[in-house]
C-alpha positions in Angstrom: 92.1 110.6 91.2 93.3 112.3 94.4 94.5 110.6 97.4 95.9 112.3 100.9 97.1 110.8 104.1 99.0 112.4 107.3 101.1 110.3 109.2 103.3 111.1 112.5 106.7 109.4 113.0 108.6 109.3 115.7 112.1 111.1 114.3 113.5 114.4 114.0 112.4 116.4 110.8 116.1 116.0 109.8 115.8 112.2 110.0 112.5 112.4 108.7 113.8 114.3 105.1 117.1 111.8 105.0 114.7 108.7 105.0 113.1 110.6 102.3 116.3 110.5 100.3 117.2 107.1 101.0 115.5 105.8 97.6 115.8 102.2 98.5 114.8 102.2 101.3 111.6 104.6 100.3 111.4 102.6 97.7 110.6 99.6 99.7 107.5 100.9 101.7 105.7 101.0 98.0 103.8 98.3 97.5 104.4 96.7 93.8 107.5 98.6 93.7 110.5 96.0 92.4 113.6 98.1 91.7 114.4 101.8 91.7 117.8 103.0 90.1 119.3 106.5 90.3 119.7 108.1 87.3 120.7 111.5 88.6 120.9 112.0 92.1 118.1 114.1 93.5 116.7 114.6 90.8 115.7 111.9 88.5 115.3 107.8 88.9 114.0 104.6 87.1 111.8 102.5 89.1 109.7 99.2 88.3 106.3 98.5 89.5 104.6 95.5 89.2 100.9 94.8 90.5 97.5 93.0 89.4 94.6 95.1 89.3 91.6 93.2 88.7 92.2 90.0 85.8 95.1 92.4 84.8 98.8 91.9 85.7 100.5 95.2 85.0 104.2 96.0 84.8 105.3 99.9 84.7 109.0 101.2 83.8 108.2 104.3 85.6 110.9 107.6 85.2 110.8 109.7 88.0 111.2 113.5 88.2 112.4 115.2 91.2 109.6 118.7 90.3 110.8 120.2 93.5 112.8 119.6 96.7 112.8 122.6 99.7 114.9 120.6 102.5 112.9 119.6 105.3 110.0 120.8 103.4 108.9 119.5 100.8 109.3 117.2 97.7 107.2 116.8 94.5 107.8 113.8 92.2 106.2 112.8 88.7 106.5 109.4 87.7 105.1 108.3 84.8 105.1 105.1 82.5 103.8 102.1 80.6 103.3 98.9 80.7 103.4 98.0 76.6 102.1 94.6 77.0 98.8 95.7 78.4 98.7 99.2 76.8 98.5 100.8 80.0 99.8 104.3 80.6 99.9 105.7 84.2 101.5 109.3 85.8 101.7 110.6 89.3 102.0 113.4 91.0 102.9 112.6 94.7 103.9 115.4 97.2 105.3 114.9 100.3 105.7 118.0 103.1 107.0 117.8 106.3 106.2 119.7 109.0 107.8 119.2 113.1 105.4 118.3 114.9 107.5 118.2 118.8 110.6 117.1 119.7 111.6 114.1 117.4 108.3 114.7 116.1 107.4 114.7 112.5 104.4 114.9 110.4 104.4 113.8 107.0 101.4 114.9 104.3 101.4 112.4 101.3 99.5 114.0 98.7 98.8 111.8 95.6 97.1 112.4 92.0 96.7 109.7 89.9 95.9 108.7 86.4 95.4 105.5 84.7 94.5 105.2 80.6 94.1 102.0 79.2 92.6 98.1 79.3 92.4 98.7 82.5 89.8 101.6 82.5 87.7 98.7 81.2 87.2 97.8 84.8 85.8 101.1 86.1 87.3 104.3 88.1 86.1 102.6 91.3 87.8 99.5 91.0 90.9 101.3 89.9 90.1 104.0 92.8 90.0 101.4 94.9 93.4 100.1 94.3 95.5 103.2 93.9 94.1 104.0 97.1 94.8 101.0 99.0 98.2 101.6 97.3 98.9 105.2 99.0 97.3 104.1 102.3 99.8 101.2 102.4 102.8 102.9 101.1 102.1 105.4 104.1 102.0 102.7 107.1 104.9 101.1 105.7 106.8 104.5 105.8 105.4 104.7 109.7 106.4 101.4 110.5 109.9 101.6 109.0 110.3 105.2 110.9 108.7 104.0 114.3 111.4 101.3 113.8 114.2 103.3 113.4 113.3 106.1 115.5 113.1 103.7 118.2 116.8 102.2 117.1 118.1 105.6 117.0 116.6 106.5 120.6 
């Protein structure tokens, strides 16, 4: 499954690429997300995700791979995982570029691919579709909103 969303924020591309590095606070604008820890700086993290999808109550222990990082670019994670308990595997591929977009101007590209195997396929791609979308559309406005706020602290 493929997801894409744009976003503009209100901060400079080099404010724009730090938030991107502040893991907890990135971290926090993804929904489900519960804890991240850094593992290797820059390059590799553990992260817990927990969510309900459907009758089913999922919990991930997600690594997370730094693939690529050009500064003020772009930055290409893989994070994969399981949730045991449900026999639920999940990996994705999100890419993030940036691009300035005017003065304290920033656009953002969110680029996700998604795929989940197990119990849960038993509910059908659309449902699951459904959620991992909702998922990347939220995770975007939460990363707007906690920009527009701290662009507007930092103005």
């Amino acid at each position: 499954m493929h997801f894409s969303e744009q976003i503009k924020v209100p901060v400079s591309l080099s404010e724009a690429w730090s938030f991107i590095w502040d893991v907890q606070r990135l971290a926090g604008c993804l929904p489900g997300c519960v804890g991240v820890q850094e593992v290797d700086a820059g390059l590799r993290y553990k992260a817990q995700f927990a969510d309900q999808i459907g009758p089913y109550k999922l919990r991930f222990d997600l690594d997370v791979d730094v693939l690529e990082a050009k500064p003020q670019e772009v930055v290409r994670v893989l994070a994969s995982g399981q949730d045991r308990r449900m026999g639920v595997s999940q990996r994705a591929n999100l890419t993030v570029k940036l691009q300035e977009d005017g003065p304290s101007r920033t656009a953002l590209l969110v680029d996700a691919d998604l795929e989940v195997i197990g119990k849960v396929a038993t509910l059908g791609q659309f449902v699951i579709k459904r959620k991992a979308q909702d998922i990347v559309k939220q995770f975007t406005r939460n990363i707007e909103s906690e920009l527009k706020v701290g662009g507007a602290a930092n103005a």
